[in-house]
N, C-alpha and C positions, 0 to 999 in steps of 0.2 A: 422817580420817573412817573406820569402821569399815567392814566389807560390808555392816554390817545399815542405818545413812545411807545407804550407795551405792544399797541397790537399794529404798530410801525414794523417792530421788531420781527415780530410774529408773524407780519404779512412777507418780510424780506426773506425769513426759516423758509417759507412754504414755499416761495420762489425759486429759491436754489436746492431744496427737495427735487422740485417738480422738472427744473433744469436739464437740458442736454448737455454731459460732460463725456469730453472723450474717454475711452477706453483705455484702462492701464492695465499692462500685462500682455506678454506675446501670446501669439495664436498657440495655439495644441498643435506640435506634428503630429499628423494619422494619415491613416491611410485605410478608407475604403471604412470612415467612421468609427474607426479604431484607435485611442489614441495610443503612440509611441512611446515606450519610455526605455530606460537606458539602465547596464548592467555595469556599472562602472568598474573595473578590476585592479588590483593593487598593483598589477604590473604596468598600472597604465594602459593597458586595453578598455574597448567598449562595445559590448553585446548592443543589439538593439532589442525590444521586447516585446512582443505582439499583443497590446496589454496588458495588466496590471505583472508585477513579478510574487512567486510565492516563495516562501521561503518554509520547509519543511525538514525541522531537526537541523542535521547538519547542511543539510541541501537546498540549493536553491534553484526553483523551477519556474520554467518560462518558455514561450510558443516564441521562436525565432523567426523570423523571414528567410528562406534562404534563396532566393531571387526574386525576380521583376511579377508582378501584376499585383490586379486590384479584383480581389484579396489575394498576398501572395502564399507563393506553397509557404510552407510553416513547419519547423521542427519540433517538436518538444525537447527541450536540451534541459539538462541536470548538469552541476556543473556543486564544486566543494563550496560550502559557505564562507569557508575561512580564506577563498582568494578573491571576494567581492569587496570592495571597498565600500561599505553601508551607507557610511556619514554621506556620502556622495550620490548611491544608488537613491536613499533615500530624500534627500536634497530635490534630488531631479523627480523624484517621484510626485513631491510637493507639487513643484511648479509646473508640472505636465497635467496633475489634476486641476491646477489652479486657472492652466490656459484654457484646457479643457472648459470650465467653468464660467469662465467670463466668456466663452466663445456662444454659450451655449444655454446657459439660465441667469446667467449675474445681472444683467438688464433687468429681465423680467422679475427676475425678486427684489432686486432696489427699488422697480415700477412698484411693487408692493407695499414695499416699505415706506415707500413716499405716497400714496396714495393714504394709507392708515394715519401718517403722522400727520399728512395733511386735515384731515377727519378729524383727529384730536385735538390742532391749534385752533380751528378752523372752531369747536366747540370749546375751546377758551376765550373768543370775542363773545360768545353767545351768552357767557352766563357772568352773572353780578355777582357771587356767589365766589368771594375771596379764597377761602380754602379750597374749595372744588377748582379753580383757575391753577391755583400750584398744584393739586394734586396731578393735574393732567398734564401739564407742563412738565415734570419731572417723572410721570410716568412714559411719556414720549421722550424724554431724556436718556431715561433705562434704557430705553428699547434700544436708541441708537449709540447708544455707546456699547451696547453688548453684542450690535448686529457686525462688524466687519470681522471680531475672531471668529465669527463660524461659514463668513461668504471671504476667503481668502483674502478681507484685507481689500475689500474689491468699494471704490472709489471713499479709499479712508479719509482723503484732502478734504471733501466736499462733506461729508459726515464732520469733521473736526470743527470745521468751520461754525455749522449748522450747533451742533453742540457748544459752541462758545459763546453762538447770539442766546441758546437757550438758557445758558449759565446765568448771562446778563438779566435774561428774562423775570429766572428766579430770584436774583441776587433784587433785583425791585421791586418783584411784588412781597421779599421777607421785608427789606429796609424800611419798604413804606406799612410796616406792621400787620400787613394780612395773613401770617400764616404762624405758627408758632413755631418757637426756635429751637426746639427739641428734632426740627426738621430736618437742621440746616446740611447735620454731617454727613449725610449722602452723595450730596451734589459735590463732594471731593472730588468722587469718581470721574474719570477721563481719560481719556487715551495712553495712558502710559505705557500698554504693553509692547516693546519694538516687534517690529512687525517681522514674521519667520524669514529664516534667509534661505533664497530661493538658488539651486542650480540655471544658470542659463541654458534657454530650450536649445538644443541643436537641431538643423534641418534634418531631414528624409535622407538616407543615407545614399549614395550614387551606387549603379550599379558595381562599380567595383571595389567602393567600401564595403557592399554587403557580403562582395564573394571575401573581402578580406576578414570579414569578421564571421564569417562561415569558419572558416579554415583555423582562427583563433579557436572558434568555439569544439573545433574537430581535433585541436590538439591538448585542448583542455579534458575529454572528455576522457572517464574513466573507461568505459566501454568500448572494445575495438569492435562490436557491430556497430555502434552510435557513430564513432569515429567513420567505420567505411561507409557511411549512409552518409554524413556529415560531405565527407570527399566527395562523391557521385553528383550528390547537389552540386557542390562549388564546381565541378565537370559540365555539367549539364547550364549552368547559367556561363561557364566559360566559354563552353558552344555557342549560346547563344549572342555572346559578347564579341566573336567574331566581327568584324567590318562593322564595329560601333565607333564613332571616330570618340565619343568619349572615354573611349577606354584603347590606351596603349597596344599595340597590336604585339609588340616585344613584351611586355607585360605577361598578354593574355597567355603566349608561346611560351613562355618560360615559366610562369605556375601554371598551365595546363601539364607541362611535364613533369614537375614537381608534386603534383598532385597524384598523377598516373604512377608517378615511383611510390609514393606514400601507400597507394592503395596496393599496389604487388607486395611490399613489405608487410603491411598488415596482415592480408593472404598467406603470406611466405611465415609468419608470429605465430599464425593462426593453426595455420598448419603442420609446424612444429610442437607445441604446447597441445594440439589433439594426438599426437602421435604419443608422447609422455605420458601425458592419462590413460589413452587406451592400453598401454603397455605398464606400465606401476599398476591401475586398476586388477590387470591379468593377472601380473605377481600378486596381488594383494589379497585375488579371492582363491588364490592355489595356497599361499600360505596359511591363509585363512582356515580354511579345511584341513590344512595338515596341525592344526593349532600352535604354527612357530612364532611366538609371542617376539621372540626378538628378530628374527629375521624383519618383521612386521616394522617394528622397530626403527631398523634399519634401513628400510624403504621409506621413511619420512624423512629421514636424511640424505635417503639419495635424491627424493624429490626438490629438495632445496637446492641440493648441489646441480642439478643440472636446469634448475631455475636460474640460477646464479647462472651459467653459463648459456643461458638464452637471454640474459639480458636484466630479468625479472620483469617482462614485460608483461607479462598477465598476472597480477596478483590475486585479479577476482577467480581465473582458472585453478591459481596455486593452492587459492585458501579451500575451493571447493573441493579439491584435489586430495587436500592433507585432513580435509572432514573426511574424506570416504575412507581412506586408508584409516585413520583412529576409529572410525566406528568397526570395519576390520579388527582391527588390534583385541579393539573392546569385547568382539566377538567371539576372537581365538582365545583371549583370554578366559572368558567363561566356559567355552570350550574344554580348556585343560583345566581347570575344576571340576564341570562334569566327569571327563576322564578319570580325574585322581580318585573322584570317588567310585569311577562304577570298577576301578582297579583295587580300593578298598573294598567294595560291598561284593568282588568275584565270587568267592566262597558261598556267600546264601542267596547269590543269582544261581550259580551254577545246581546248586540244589534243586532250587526253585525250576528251572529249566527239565532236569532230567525227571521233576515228578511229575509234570505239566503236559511232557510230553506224550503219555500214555490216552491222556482224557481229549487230547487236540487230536489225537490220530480217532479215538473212537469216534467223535463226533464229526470228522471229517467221512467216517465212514456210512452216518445216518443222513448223508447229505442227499442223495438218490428218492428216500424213500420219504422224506421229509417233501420235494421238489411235487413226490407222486400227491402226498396231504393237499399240499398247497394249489395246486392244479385241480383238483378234484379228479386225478384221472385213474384211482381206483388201487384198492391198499386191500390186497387179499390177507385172511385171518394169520397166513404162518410169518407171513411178512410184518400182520401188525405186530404177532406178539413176539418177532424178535424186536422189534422197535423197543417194544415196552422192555421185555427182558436189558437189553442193552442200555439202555437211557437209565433204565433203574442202577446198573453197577454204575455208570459213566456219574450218575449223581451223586453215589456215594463217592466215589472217589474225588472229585473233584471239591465237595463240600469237607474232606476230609484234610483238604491241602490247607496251609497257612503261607497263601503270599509274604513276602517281603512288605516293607514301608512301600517302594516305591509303583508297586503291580498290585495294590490292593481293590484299585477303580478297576481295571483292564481283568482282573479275576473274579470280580464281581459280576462283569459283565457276562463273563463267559457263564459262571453260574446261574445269572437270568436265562441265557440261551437255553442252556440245559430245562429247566425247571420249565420255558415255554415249551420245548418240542416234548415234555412228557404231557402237558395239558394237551400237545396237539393229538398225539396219539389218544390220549385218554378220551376227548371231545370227537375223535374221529372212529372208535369202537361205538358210544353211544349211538353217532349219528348212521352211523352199520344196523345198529338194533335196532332202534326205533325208525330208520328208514326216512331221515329224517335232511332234507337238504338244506335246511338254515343251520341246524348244528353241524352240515359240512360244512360248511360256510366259513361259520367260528372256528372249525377246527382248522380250514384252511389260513387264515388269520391267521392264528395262535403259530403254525406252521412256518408262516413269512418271516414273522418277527422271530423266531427262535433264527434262521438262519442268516438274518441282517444281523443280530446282535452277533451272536457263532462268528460271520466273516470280520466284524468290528474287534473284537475282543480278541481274535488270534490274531488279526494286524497290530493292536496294540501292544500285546505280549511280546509278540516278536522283535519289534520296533524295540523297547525299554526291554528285552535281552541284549540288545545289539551295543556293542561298542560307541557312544555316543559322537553322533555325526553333526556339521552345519546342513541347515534344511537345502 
């Protein structure tokens, strides 16, 4: 082929580049700029979807319509993964991006694409320059054979074409010796990939497909607040469907009542399965406390059984239901281990108890005169020096005792108490002598904290004497 066929060729590429070709590919349904897509279900049903659909773990989530306007109200519906039909959801999702697409940019980037290619043939008449002519020729080849799988495919005829003259293109500037033939196995490439297989778009659904696929979506759902929210909608646009001659007026009457039954039943589920919990719950924290491990037991059994006989229509209630009562179980169970043991360890509690008891009473009795320390409201000499006298037996005795394992913290504490009210006393003599009102001060201090720790320490004792209880 001469250069005068080459850039014949070359001049016909750029023409039909630059060409008006109609539009392939249906419009995007949307609404209000939004586009449509579709939930397709294995039973043959179909969600619509307020765009795009997510799909998270088992679940698959999506903003539904559920009546008229622009934009319309919107649900968020969840819904099992395992009752969508993908191959299809997915399908439709293809082709609703793709309408999308050609509605929207696919001109405008073909305008692109054929403006650049044109730039490149356009500088293959320019140059004499045999290798650099193929170069450009087949790198404008590249381009357009790579560009419809990533623009949906979007005027693939007019590209194929365009690609065939430029095959020819190459195929004469190799034959007639200007390019080297280590070249050639590139220009294989060509359209062979079949192009995706697209769902057909469906229109905008009418008002009374949407209430029917409300009502799909309300009986699919797992939740019976989603479900009666679901209803009220499908109520509320049935309202509104009233004296619409497109929608059956027999219709509208007979799932308006169908629906109003659905939502008393729900109520009437609802209402039942709160009465079960709040009642198993009550046995469950009385047992609890009494630590009847199998009684406990046997309350997750009765839970079932009377699941069983409401239907098992709340399973998300049941399961929540038979977690509380097991975490019960779990509790009375530790329960009666604590018990076994403080029934084992009775003997060196009850020791511990009756030598304990001597030093909680003394120290309850320097509670007055501690209160006078801590106030600064005045500690005459016979008052301090029974303090001292008393605090000094109450220390030995108390450091004389040997807690248990289990009251070692709780009588330590108490031994801090002590040890601070004889500092207070001792710091409130000084501050007598030397007339001295910041070593009141201290000694007032020293005072507080003997009787914070004092009240903490015999709550603790007391407590871990006690027969072990749930908080």
């Amino acid at each position: 082929m001469k250069a005068k066929t080459l850039a014949g060729v070359l001049a016909f590429a750029i023409l039909l580049m630059t060409g008006v070709a109609a539009v392939a590919g249906a419009p995007a349904d949307e609404i209000n700029g939004a586009t449509l897509f579709r939930v397709f279900l294995k039973d043959g049903g179909t969600l619509v979807s307020f765009g795009e659909v997510a799909r998270v773990g088992d679940r698959v989530v999506f903003s539904m319509p559920t009546g008229p306007g622009n934009p319309p109200p919107l649900h968020l519906t969840t819904l099992a993964a395992d009752r969508v039909d993908w191959p299809r959801t997915d399908r439709y999702a293809e082709s609703a991006r793709s309408g999308r697409y050609i509605e929207t940019q696919a001109e405008i980037d073909y305008t692109e694409l054929s403006n650049d290619i044109a730039v490149t043939l356009n500088e293959v008449g320019a140059t004499d320059l045999a290798a650099r002519r193929l170069e450009l020729v087949e790198s404008a080849r590249r381009r357009l054979a790579a560009w419809p799988a990533d623009h949906y495919n979007y005027r693939q005829n007019d590209i194929r074409q365009m690609l065939t003259m430029l095959d020819a293109a190459i195929a004469d500037l190799r034959s007639a010796g200007q390019a080297q033939r280590g070249q050639f196995a590139f220009n294989l490439v060509a359209l062979t990939t079949p192009p995706p297989s697209y769902e057909p778009l469906l229109p905008a659904p009418t008002l009374k497909e949407s209430i029917e696929q409300v009502l799909i979506a309300a009986r699919m759902s797992d939740s019976s607040a989603d479900r009666v929210q679901l209803y009220k909608s499908a109520l509320s646009s049935l309202e509104g469907a009233r004296g619409n001659a497109a929608v059956p007026a027999e219709w509208v009457t007979a799932t308006n009542a169908a629906v109003t039954q659905a939502i008393a039943t729900e109520v009437r589920i609802d209402r039942n399965y709160e009465s079960l919990s709040r009642r198993m719950l009550r046995l469950a924290d009385l047992q609890a406390r009494q630590g009847e491990v199998r009684s406990l037991e046997r309350l997750v059994t009765r839970v079932h059984t009377n699941d069983n006989l409401l239907g098992n229509a709340r399973p998300d209630v049941v399961s929540s239901l038979v977690a509380a009562i097991e975490e019960k179980l779990d509790a009375a169970r530790r329960l009666q281990l604590a018990r076994d043991r403080y029934a084992l360890r009775a003997p060196v509690l009850a020791r511990y108890r009756l030598s304990i008891r001597g030093p909680l009473e003394q120290f309850a009795a320097l509670k007055s005169a501690l209160e006078d320390i801590k106030s600064l409201a005045g500690t005459p000499p016979g008052t301090l020096r029974f303090i001292e006298r008393a605090i000094g037996r109450l220390a030995q005795a108390a450091n004389a005792i040997t807690p248990p394992d289990e009251l070692v913290e709780a009588h330590a504490l108490f031994v801090s108490a002590v040890s601070l009210a004889q500092n207070a006393a001792a710091i409130r003599r000084e501050a007598t002598v030397a007339s001295s009102i910041e070593r009141a001060w201290d000694a007032s201090s020293a005072a507080a904290g003997s009787l914070m720790l004092g009240a903490k320490a015999r709550t603790d004792i007391q407590k871990l004497l006690r027969r072990p209880q749930l908080p």
